[in-house]
C-alpha positions, 0 to 999 in steps of 0.5 A: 312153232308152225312148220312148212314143208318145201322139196328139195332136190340133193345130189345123191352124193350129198343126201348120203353125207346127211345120212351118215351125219344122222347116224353118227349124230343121232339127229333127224336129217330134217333136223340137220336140214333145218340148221345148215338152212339157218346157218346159211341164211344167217351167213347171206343175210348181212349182204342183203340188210348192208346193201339196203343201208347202202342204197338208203344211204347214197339215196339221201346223199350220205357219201364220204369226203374224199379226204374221208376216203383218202383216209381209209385208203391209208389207213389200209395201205392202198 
């Protein structure tokens, strides 16, 4: 796998965190960096690809009914 490197700056308080984490892990603090990276990345993704789906969507016109709406609300109690 090809890597790049990027500097962050951390509060001290958090890069102590890591530290410990590493220690008590006995896991790099690059390899803890890594994975809480891809853990947020993959958590704020969704938002991103649904607003994309939502822009194509209204662009082509593909809204709900407003009984298809009424529904929902029902459904949901609202």
């Amino acid at each position: 796998m090809t890597t790049r490197t990027i500097n962050v700056r951390i509060p001290e308080s958090l890069y102590g965190q890591i530290e410990e984490l590493a220690r008590a892990t006995a896991r790099s603090k690059s390899f803890l960096t890594i994975e809480a990276l891809k853990g947020y990345v993959e958590s704020e993704s969704w938002q991103v690809r649904d607003i994309g789906a939502a822009i194509a969507e209204a662009d082509a016109g593909d809204f709900a009914s407003p009984e298809e709406v009424a529904a929902t609300f029902a459904k949901h109690g609202a």
